[in-house]
NUFIBA-973424 format. One record per residue (C-alpha): x, y, z. Coordinates in steps of 0.05 Angstrom, whole numbers, plus 5000, padded with zeros to 4 digits. Layout:
<tipas>
XYZ...
</tipas>
This chain:
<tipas>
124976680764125176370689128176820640128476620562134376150575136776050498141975610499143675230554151175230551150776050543149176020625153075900685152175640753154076280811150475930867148375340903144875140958141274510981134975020995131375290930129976010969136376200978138176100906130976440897133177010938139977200905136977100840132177750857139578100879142077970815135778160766134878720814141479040774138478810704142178150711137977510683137076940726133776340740134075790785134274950770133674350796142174190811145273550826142373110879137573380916140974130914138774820876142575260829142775980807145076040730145776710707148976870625157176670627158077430603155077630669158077160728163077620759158778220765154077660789158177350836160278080858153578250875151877700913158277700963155578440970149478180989151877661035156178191067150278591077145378071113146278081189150877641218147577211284152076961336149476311371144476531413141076891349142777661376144778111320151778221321154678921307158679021244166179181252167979831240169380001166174880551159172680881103165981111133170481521193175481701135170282091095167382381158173582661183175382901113168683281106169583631178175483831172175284151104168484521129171284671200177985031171174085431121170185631171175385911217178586301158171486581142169786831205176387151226176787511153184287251143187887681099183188171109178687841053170587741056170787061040163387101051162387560985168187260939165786520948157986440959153086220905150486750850144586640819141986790749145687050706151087220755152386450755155686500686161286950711162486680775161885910761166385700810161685960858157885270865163484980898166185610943159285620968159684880996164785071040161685691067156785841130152586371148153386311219156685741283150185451286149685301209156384981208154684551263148384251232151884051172158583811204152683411238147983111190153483141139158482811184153782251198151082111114158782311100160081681142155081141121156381341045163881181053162280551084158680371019162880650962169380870995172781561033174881840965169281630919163881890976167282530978167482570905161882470890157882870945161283520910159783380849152783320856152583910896156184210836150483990790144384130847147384810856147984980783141484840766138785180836142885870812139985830742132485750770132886460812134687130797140687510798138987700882138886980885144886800936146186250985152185851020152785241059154484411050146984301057146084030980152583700993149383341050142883201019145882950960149682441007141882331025138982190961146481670936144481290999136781250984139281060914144380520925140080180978133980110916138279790870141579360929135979180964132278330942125478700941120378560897115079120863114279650905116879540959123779630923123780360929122980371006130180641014128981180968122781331006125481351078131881801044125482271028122582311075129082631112129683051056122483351083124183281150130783721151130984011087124484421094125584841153124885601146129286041113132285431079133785351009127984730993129884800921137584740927135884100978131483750929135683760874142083600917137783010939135082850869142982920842145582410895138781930890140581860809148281760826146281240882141980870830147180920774152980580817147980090850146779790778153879740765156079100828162679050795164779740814168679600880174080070882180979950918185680380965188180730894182180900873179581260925185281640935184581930860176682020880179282420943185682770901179582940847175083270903180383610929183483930871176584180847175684490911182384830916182184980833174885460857177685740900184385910878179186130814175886580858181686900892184886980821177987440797178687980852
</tipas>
């Protein structure tokens, strides 16, 4: 835990505790984010966690994250089951709804439009003059069963990823990698190239909760990228299936798994009840912006 300490007075105490592995332990939470750390000898017969002074809130930050995150034991030592966090429900309903209501106007042609045609993914070339097509697409499905696997899986990830980073931010976020998995996905193929459906949305939701959990997890060496690993290994487990697009999946995970890593370094990014409702205004002005794009073209 010893870092080059320089000078003394340049460090802070964030932590104490009268046991030197609990200091021990939120020192690896901090250093896990790039923060230095080490832990002395305090007063008395106590431990303390100094980290540099320019560094103690996102410090401090981190570790309350932490401490929220450990399971709480009732008196008989039984696990006892986190209260419900709103923003988790919040960004599921959001992402049903929106993928649900699209749905309905796909199937039933209103306005006597093939929404199918003006709003799923181009490929190649093709991509250039339809770029608004990698965010139509999201919304789209090629059949009931289709929609209901995403509002599924996607409903669930859509739900533990607003627990972690907020409604807006989750939904935000989850379309813009799917912006930047589906860009690259057109540009791979040819101009036949074509496909629809929240799948790299979902999968990016995948890979930003494989990613946070790395950066937020007090794991040393390897072990440290276990979370990415088990959000992986669902990647291979549902994103492989036939007739499915592997290469749009991976990349929608790979997007989310770099945005997931990027936040979890950052511990003093908590944002409030404004924020998140720019984040959601954000997603859902891009969406509307496509497709109003689209509709504009024809």
């Amino acid at each position: 835990m010893d870092e080059n300490r320089g000078d003394a007075g340049s460090w802070d105490v964030v932590f104490q505790s009268a046991a030197r592995k609990a200091c021990e332990e939120r020192a690896l939470v901090v250093q896990t984010i790039g923060i230095a750390a080490f832990v002395a000898a305090g007063s008395g017969d106590g431990w303390s966690l100094f980290v540099p002074r320019a560094m103690v809130d996102p410090a401090r930050t981190e570790i309350e994250q932490y401490e929220q995150d450990r399971t709480v034991h009732d008196s008989s030592g039984a696990p006892r089951a986190a209260s419900a966090n709103p923003h988790g429900i919040a960004a599921t309903l959001s992402f049903a709804i929106a993928l649900a209501v699209v749905f309905q106007i796909q199937s039933y042609d209103y306005y006597g439009l093939d929404w199918t045609r003006i709003g799923h993914l181009r490929g190649g070339a093709r991509l250039f003059s339809h770029g608004w097509s990698v965010i139509t697409s999201i919304f789209l499905h090629a059949d009931f069963e289709h929609l209901i696997s995403n509002l599924f899986f996607g409903g669930l990830f859509a739900f533990f990823l607003g627990r972690e980073v907020g409604a807006g931010c989750a939904l935000l976020f989850a379309i813009l990698c799917a912006m930047v998995a589906g860009t690259m996905d057109a540009l791979l193929h040819g101009n036949q190239f074509r496909a629809l459906g929240a799948s790299m949305a979902v999968f990016a939701m995948v890979g930003m909760l494989g990613g946070l959990a790395m950066r937020r997890q007090p794991r040393a060496g390897l072990r440290r990228y276990s979370p990415l690993v088990a959000a992986l290994m669902l990647l291979g487990l549902y994103g492989t299936s036939e007739n499915s697009d592997v290469v749009g999946h991976s990349l929608g995970w790979s997007a989310g798994a770099f945005a997931g890593a990027w936040w979890g370094r950052r511990p003093s990014l908590r944002l409030g009840p404004a924020h998140q409702w720019l984040c959601a205004g954000a997603a859902f002005v891009l969406s509307v912006s496509a497709w109003a794009i689209a509709l504009a073209r024809l």
